[in-house]
Every structure is written in C-alpha cells, then in structure tokens.
C-alpha positions in Angstrom: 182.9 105.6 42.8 184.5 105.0 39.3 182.5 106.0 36.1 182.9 104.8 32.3 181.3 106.3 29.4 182.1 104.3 25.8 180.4 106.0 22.4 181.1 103.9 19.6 180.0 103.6 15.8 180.4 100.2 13.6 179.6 99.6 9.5 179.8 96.6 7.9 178.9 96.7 4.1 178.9 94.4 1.8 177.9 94.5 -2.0 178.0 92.3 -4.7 177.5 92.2 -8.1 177.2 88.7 -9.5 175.6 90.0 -12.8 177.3 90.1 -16.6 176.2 92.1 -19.5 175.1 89.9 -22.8 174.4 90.8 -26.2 171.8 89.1 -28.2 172.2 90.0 -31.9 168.6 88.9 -33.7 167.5 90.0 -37.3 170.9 92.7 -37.2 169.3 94.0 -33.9 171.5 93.6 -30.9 170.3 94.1 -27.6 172.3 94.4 -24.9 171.1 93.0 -21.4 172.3 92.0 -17.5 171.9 88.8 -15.9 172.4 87.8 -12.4 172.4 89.2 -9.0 172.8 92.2 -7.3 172.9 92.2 -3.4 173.4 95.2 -1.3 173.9 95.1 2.4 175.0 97.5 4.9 174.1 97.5 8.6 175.3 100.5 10.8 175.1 100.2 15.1 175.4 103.6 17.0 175.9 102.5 20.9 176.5 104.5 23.9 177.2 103.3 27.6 177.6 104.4 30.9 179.2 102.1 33.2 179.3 103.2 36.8 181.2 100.9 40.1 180.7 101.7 43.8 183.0 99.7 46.1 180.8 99.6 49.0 183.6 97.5 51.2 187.1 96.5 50.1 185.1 93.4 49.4 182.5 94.2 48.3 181.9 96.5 44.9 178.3 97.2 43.2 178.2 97.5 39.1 175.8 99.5 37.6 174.5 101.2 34.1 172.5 101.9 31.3 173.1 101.2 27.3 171.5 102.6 24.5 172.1 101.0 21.3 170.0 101.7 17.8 171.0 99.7 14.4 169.4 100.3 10.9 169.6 97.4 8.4 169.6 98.4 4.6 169.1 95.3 2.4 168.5 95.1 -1.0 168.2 92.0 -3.6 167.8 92.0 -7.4 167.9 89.7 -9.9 168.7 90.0 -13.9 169.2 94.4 -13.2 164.5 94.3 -13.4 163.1 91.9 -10.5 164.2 94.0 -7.0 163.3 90.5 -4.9 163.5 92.2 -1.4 164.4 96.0 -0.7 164.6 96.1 2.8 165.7 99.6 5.5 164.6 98.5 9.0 165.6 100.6 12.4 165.5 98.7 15.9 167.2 100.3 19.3 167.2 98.5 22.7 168.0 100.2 25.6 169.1 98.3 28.2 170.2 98.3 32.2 171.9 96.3 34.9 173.0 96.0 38.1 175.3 93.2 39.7 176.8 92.7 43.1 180.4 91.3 43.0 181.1 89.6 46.7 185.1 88.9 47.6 185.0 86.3 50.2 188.2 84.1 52.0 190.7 87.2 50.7 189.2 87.0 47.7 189.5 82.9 47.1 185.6 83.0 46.3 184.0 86.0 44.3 180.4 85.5 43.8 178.6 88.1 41.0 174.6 87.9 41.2 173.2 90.3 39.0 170.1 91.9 37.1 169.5 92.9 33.4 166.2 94.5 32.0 166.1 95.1 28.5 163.7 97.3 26.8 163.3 96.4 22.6 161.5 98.9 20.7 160.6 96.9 17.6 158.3 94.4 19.6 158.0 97.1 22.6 158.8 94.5 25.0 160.9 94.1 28.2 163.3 91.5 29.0 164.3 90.1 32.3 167.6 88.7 32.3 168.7 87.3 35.8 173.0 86.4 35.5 174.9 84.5 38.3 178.7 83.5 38.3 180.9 82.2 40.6 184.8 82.3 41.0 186.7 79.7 42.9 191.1 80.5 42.7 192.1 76.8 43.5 195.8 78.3 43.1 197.8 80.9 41.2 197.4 78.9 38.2 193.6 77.9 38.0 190.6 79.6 38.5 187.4 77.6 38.8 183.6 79.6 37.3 180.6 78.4 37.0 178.0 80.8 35.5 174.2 80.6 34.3 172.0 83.4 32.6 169.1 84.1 30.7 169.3 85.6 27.3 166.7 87.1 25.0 167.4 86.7 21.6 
C-alpha cells in the first residue's frame, strides 16, 4: 500500500487599466475626467488530494482516491471610471473520486487501466459519472502503442 497526499494553492490575476485622464476646459472651467476601461480579474484554486495504490499481485495494482478542490472567481468590468458593466465574486468546489484497476499482462507487454470517476459539483449540485479505459501495448523498447477513451464533464 503506497499513499500520496498533494495540498496546493494557485492565483492568477490580472488587471488592467486601459483608461486616461482628460481635461475639458469650457467657459475657464476645466473639468478633469477618465475614459476607458478598467478590468479586474483574479481567480484563486485551493485543491487537496489523497492518492492511495494497493498492488494486489506483482501484476496487478489498484488506484484509488478522493479530491477536493474549491475556486472563487472575482471579476469586475468598468467603463469611463462611472458604468461598473459586470462585478462578478462567484465560489464553486467539486469534490471528486476514482478508482482504476491497472492489469500487467505477457510480463508487462499489455497493461490494461479500466477505471471509475464520480464527480460531485456543488454549484449545479449534480453528480458526474465518468467511465475511463486505456490500453498499453510495448511493441519494443522504443514504441509504446495506447489507445484510450473517456467521458468528461465539462
């Protein structure tokens, strides 16, 4: 039995300020004003994963685990420094967990991975099935022959 735990922590950011500052001198009265657009962004992703392995046979080794991962979008969009266009701060996690069954067969020649994912998305509270299959064929040292299909939820 072999055990991996992974905590990790990403930020991208961006923001932009595609505005410029303009005086407008009328009568002797200036007035000073910003046109253009201002666009914040910033998405942050807190994940953490256990991954476990049983070798149940030298050739034959069950994967198993659990993810939890929760993201919060801030996005904001304003035009001229008045009109905020969209002002978004969403939060979605997904919590997720597999199993797959990697098969050695002809001294490892043939490896065979059938395997299970069911995903769990809180923002539409709905579950996800995902069935995976790959295959593995070493015609020699130097090439490997796979063939894999899946089912992804977007």
């Amino acid at each position: 039995m072999y055990s991996n735990s992974l905590l990790s922590y990403s930020n991208y950011y961006s923001n932009r300020d595609n505005s410029r500052n303009i005086s407008i001198t009328r009568d002797s009265q200036t007035t000073n004003i910003k046109i253009g657009q201002i666009e914040d962004n910033n998405l942050t992703d807190l994940t953490a994963k256990m991954d476990f392995e049983y070798k149940l046979t030298p050739h034959h080794q069950l994967d198993f685990g659990l993810q939890y991962t929760l993201n919060r979008i801030e996005y904001s969009y304003s035009q001229n420094d008045t009109i905020k266009v969209l002002d978004r701060d969403d939060r979605g996690s997904t919590l997720t967990a597999y199993v797959q069954d990697q098969i050695n067969l002809l001294d490892g020649k043939i490896q065979l991975k059938p395997g299970l994912r069911l995903t769990h998305f809180d923002v539409t509270n709905k579950n996800y099935l995902e069935p995976r299959f790959s295959a593995n064929y070493q015609l020699n040292d130097r090439i490997k022959l796979k063939a894999a299909t899946s089912i992804y939820t977007k």
